[in-house]
N, C-alpha and C positions, 0 to 999 in steps of 0.2 A: 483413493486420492492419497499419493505421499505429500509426507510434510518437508517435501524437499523444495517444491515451488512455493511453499510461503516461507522457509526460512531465507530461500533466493529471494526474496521478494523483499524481506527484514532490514535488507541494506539501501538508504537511499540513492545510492551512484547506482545500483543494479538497475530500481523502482526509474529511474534518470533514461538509463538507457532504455528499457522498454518503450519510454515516452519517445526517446528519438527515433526508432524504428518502426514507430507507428506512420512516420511518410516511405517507409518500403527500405527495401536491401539498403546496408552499408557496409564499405569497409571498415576496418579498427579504427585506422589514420582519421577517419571523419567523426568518428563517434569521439576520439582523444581530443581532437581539435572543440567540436561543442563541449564536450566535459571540460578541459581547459581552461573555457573562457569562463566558468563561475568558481574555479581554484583547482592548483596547480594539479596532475593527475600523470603517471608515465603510461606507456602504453604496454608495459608487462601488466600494469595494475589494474588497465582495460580488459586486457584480454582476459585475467584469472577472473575478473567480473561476468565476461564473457562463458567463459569455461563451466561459471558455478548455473545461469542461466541456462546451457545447453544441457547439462546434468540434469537440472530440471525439469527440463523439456519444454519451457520457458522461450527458449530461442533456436532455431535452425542455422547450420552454417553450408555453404554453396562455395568451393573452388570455381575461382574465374582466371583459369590459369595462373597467375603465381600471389593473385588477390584471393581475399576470402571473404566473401560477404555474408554479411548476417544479417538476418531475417527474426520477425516473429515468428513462432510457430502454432496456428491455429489451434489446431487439436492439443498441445499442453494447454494456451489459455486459456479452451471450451473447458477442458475439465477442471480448471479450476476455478473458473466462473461457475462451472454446473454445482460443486461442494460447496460455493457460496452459499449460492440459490438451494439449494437442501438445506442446509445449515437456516437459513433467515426463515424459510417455509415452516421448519421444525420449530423454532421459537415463537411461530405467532399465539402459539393458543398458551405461552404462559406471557404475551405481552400485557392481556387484559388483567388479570388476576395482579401483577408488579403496577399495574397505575390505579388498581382499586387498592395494595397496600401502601401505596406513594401517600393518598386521598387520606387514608385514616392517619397516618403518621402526622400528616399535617392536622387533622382534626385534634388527635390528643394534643399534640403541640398545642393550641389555641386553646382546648378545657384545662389544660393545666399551665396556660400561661407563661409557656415557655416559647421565646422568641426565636426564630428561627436561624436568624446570625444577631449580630451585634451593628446596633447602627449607630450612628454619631450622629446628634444633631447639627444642622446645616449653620453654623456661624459667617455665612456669605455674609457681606453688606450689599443690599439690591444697586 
């Protein structure tokens, strides 16, 4: 797994367009036009969003004669879905051991009488 589709992935407008292409093929002009409508965006600054995606392997591009549609591309997402899924697999057997030192931290906290944040009493009037 390179670290080039999570740092494609690092940019929200990138993370934006994925989510748009999740209903199938689009041109640039449509993907600029949905980015657009939540702050102002050009369509060079699409496409290099574009560009860093497909580098990734992130996103598929398809000529449709003088169109260019873009796609998800399956096989980048599986494997970066599959590093996930290793990665979270590998951490479970130190999940238990991190919420039995969670448990004691708060116990010493309590025998020594040390409060865990700082609270203010309530001066509401009912």
């Amino acid at each position: 797994m390179t670290s080039s589709a999570f740092g494609a992935l690092g940019d929200p407008v990138r993370r934006r367009i994925l989510e748009l292409l999740v209903d199938g093929e689009q041109p640039v002009g449509t993907l600029v036009a949905a980015l657009a409508s939540h702050r102002p965006i050009s369509q060079p600054a699409v496409s290099q969003h574009l560009r860093v995606l497909r580098d990734a392997d992130l996103v598929q591009v398809r000529a449709d004669g003088a169109r260019r549609l873009y796609a998800l591309n399956p096989e980048g997402l599986a494997e970066a879905a599959g590093w996930l899924t290793d990665l979270l697999e590998g951490a479970a057997p130190f999940t238990q051991p991190l919420d039995a030192l969670a448990t004691e931290v708060s116990r010493g906290r309590r025998a020594h009488g040390s409060p865990r944040r700082r609270e203010t009493p309530d001066t509401a009037i009912g």
